[in-house]
N, C-alpha and C positions, 0 to 999 in steps of 0.2 A: 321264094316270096320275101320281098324285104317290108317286113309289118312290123307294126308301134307295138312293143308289151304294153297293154292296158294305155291304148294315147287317151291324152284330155286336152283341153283348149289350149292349154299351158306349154306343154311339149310341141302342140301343130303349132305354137308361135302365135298364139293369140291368148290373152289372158284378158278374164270377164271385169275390167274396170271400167269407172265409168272415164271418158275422156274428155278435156275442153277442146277439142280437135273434130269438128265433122268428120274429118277423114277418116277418122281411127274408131268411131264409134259403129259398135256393134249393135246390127238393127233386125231382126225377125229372121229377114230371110238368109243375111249371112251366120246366121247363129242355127238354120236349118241345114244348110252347103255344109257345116262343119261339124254335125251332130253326123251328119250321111256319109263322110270323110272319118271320120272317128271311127264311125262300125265299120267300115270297108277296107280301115288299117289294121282292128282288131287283133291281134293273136286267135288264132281258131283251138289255139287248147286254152287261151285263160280269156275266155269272151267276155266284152263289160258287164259288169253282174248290173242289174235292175236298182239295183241301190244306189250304185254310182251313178247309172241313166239320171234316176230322181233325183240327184243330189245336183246334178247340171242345171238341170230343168229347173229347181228351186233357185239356184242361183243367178242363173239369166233372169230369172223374176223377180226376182229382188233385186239387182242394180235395175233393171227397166223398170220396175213400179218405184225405184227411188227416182230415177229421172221423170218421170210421171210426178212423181209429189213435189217436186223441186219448180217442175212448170207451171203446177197447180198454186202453188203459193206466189210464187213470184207473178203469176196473173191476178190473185187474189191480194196482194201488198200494191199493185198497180193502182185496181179498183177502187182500193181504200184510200189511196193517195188521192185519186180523181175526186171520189166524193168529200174528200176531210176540204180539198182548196174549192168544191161548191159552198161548201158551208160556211167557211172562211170568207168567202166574198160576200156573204148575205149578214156579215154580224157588225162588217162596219158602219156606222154610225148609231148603233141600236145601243142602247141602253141596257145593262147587265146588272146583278143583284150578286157582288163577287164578295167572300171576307178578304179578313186582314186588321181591321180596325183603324182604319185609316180612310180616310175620303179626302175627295177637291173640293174647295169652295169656289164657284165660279165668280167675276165679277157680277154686282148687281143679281146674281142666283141663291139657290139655296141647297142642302145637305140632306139627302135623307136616306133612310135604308131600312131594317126591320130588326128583327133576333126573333129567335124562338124560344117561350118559354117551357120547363119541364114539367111547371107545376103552376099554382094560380102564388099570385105574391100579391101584397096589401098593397108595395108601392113599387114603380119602376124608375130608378134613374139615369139620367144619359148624360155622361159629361164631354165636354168638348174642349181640347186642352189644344195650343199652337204647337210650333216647333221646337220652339225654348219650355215648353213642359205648364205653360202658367194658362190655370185656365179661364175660358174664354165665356164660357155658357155651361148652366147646370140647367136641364127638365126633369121636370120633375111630372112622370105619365100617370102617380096616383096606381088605383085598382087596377091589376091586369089578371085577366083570367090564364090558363095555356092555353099554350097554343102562338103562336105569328103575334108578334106585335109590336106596331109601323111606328116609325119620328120621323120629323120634320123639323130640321133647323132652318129658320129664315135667314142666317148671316148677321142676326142683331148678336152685341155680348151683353153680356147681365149688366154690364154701365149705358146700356143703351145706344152706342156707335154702331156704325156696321163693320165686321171685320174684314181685315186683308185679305182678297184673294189667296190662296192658296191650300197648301196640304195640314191636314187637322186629326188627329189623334180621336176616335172616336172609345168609349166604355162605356157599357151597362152596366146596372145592378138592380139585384131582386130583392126586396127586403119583404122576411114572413117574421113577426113577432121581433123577436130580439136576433134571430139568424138574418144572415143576408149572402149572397152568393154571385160571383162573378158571371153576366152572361155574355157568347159572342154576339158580335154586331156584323150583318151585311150592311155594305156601305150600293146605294144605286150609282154607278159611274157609266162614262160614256167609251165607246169601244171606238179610239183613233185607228186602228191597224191590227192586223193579226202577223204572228211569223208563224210558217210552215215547217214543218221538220224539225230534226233533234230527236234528244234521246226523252223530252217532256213532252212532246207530240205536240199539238193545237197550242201554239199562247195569244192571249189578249189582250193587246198592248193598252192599257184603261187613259182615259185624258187624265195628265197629273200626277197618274200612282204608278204605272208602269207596268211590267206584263204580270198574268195572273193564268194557272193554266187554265184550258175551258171545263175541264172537269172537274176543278172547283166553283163556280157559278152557279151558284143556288137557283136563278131564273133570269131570263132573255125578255127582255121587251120591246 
């Protein structure tokens, strides 16, 4: 009798990887054909010890539950795909509450956006500076408690013209007693376009300011 010492998948010419090849990929029932072929090559004085059995068995499990987990994601990175480009289609033209400190001023429009405060402050101010640094409009919001709290630039400058369309430098400040403390600004902009994919995921191309990712956006409207 010409029998394998102790055969394994390896010696019968099959080894348990995984393959990019249908052809070559080992499936349930050829991984049974070869368990039954294995015993029936056996050596009859050094028979597979039960351990070895296990340790097959484990292994065919684990490359198929890896290709199993491999199917399962890349079905689940599909789905994720499908629903990020529904949600992409519903944010154009909608109006977004994104940072940065920066806003558009539209023609004939106006500038607004909010900050959060951490604490209550006596007075809030909001300065609005151009491209060249020189500024444009100072508000002055008075008492603010914490909490959210909203401005409103109409596009007039403190000489009374209305300012140039374009991009404007937004800052706040909180003043308590003699301390004062820098706060952020979301600026309200308008969502021209979204891009898909990348290694930033979702971005929201804003009129004027440029992309922003969506997981920074404070609020959708």
């Amino acid at each position: 009798m010409n029998s394998i010492d102790n055969p394994t998948f390896e010696n019968l010419g099959l080894a348990l990887k995984p393959s990019t090849s249908k052809a070559n990929k080992l499936g349930q029932e050829q991984f049974l054909d070869l368990m039954v072929a294995q015993l029936k090559n056996q050596d009859p004085t050094k028979p597979l010890q039960s351990g070895e059995f296990l340790g097959q068995l484990a292994q065919f499990g684990t490359v198929n539950g890896i290709q199993e987990l491999q199917a399962s994601f890349s079905e689940m990175s599909t789905a994720l795909r499908s629903n990020q480009a529904l949600m992409a289609s519903g944010l154009v033209g909608r109006t977004v509450l994104a940072p940065g400190g920066v806003g558009a001023l539209p023609a004939g429009g106006s500038l607004a956006g909010s900050m959060n405060l951490a604490s209550s402050a006596a007075n809030v101010v909001v300065t609005i500076t151009d491209a060249a640094g020189q500024l444009v409009k100072r508000m002055d919001l008075g008492s603010q408690t914490a909490g959210e709290v909203s401005f409103n630039w109409d596009g007039v400058t403190d000489n009374g013209t209305a300012a140039a369309p374009g991009r404007y430098a937004v800052k706040a400040q909180a003043f308590s007693g003699t301390e004062s403390y820098a706060v952020d600004t979301f600026v309200l902009s308008r969502v021209d376009s979204v891009s898909l994919g990348g290694a930033q995921g979702l971005m929201l191309n804003l009129s004027g300011l440029g992309a922003v990712s969506v997981t920074d956006v404070k609020q959708i409207y």
